[in-house]
Biotite code that builds the C-alpha atoms (Angstrom):
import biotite.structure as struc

atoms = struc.array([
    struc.Atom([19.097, -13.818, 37.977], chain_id="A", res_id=1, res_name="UNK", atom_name="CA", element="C"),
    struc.Atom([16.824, -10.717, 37.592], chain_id="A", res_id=2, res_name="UNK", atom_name="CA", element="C"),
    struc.Atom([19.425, -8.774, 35.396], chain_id="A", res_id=3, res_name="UNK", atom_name="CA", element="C"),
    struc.Atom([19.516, -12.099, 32.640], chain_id="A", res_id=4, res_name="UNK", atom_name="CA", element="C"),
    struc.Atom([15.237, -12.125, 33.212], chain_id="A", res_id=5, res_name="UNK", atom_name="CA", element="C"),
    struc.Atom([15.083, -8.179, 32.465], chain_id="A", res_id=6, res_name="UNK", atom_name="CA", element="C"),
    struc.Atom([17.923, -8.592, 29.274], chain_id="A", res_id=7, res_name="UNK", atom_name="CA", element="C"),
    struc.Atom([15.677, -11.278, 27.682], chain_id="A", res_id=8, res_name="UNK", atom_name="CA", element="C"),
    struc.Atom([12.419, -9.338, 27.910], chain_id="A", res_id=9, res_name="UNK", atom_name="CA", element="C"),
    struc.Atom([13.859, -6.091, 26.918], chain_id="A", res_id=10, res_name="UNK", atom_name="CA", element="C"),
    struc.Atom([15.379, -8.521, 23.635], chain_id="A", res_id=11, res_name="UNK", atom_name="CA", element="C"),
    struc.Atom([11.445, -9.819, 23.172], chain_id="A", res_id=12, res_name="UNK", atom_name="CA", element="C"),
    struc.Atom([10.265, -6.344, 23.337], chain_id="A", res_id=13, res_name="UNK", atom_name="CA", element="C"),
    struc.Atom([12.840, -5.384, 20.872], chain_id="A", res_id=14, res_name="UNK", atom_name="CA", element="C"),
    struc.Atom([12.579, -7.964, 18.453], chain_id="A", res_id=15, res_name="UNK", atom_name="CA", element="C"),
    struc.Atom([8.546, -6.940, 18.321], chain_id="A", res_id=16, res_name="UNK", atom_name="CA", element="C"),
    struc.Atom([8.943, -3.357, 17.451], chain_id="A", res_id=17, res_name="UNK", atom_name="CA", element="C"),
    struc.Atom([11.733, -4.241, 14.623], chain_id="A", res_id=18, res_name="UNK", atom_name="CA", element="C"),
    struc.Atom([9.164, -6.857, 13.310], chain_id="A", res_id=19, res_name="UNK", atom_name="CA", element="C"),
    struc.Atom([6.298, -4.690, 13.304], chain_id="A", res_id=20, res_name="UNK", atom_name="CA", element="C"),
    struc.Atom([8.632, -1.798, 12.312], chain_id="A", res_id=21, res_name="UNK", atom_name="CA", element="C"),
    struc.Atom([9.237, -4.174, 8.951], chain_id="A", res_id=22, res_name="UNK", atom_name="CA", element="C"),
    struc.Atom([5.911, -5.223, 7.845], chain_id="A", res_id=23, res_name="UNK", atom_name="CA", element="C"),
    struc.Atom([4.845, -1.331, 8.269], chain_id="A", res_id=24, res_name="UNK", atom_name="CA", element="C"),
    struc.Atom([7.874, -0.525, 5.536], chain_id="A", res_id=25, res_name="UNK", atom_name="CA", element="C"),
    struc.Atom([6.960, -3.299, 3.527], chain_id="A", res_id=26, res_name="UNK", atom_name="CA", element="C"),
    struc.Atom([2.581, -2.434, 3.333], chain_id="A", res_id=27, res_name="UNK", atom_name="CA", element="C"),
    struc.Atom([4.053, 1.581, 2.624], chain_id="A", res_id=28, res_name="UNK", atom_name="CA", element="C"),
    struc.Atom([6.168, 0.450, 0.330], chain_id="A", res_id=29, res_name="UNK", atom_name="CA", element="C"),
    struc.Atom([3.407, -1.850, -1.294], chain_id="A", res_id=30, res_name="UNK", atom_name="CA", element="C"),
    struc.Atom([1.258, 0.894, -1.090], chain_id="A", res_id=31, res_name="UNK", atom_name="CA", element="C"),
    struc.Atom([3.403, 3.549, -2.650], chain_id="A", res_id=32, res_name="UNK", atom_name="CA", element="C"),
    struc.Atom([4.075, 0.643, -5.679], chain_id="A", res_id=33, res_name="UNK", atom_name="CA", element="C"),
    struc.Atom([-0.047, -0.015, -6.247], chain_id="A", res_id=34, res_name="UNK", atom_name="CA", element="C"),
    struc.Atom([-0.348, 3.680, -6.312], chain_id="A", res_id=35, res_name="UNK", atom_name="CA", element="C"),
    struc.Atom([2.348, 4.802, -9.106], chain_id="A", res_id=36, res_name="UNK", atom_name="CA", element="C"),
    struc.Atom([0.763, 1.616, -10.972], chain_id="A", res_id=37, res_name="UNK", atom_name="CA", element="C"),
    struc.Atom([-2.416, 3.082, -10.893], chain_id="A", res_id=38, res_name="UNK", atom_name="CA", element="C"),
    struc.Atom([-1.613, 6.570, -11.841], chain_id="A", res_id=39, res_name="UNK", atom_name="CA", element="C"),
    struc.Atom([0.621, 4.777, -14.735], chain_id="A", res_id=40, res_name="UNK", atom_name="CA", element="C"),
    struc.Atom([-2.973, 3.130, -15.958], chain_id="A", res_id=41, res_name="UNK", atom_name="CA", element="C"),
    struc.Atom([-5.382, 6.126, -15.693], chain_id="A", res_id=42, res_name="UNK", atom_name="CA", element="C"),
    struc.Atom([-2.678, 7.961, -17.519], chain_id="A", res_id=43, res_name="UNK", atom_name="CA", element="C"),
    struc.Atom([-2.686, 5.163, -20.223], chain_id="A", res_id=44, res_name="UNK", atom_name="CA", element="C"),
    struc.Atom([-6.099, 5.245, -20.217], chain_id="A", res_id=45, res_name="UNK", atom_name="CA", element="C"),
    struc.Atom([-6.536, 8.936, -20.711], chain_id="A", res_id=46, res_name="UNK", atom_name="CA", element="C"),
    struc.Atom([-4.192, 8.771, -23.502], chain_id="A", res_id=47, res_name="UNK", atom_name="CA", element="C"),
    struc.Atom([-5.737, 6.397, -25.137], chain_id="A", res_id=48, res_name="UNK", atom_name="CA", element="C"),
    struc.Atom([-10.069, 6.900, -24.890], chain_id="A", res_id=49, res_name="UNK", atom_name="CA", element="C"),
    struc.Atom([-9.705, 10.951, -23.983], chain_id="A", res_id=50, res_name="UNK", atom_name="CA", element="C"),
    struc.Atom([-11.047, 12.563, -20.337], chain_id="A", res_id=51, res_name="UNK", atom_name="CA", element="C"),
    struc.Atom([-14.632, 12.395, -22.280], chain_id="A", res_id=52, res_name="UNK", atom_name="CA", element="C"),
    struc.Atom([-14.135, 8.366, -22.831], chain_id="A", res_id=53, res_name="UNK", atom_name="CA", element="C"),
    struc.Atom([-13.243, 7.711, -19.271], chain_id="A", res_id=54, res_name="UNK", atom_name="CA", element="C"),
    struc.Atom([-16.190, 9.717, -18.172], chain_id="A", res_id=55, res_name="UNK", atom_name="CA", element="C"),
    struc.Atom([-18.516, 7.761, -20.519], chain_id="A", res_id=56, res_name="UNK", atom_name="CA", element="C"),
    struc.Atom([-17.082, 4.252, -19.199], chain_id="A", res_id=57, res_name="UNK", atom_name="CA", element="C"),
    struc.Atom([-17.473, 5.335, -15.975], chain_id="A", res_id=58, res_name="UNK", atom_name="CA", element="C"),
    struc.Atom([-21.428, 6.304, -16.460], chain_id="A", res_id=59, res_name="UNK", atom_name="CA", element="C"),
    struc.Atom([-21.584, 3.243, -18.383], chain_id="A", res_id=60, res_name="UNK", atom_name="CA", element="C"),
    struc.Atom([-19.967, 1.374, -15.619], chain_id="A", res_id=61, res_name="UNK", atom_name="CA", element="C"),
    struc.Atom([-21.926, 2.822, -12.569], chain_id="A", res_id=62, res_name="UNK", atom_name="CA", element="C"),
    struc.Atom([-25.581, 2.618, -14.481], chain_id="A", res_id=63, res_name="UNK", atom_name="CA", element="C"),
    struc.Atom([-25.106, -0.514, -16.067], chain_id="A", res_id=64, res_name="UNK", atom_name="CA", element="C"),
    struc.Atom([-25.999, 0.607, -19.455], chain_id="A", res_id=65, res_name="UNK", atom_name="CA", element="C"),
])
């Protein structure tokens, strides 16, 4: 009896760790995805408005004005 009790907790106690082990991979992976999407945009938006433009919005965006 206390070789089936010690198998089932040491399956719990497994079964926690690969679940936790999961949603880790999945937020870095989310992570790593938001991240290369928001490189993508400032690049865009450099392209587009210039390093001077982006520095403008930002004032304009931080002052209000």
């Amino acid at each position: 009896m206390t070789t089936n009790t010690q198998t089932t907790t040491r399956n719990q106690v497994d079964a926690g760790y690969e679940t936790s082990k999961f949603a880790l991979g999945v937020g870095v992976a989310a992570a790593a995805m938001i991240g290369i999407w928001a490189s993508a945009c400032m690049a865009s938006a450099i392209l587009d408005n210039g390093l001077g433009g982006i520095i403008r919005g930002l004032f304009s965006a931080i002052t209000g004005s």
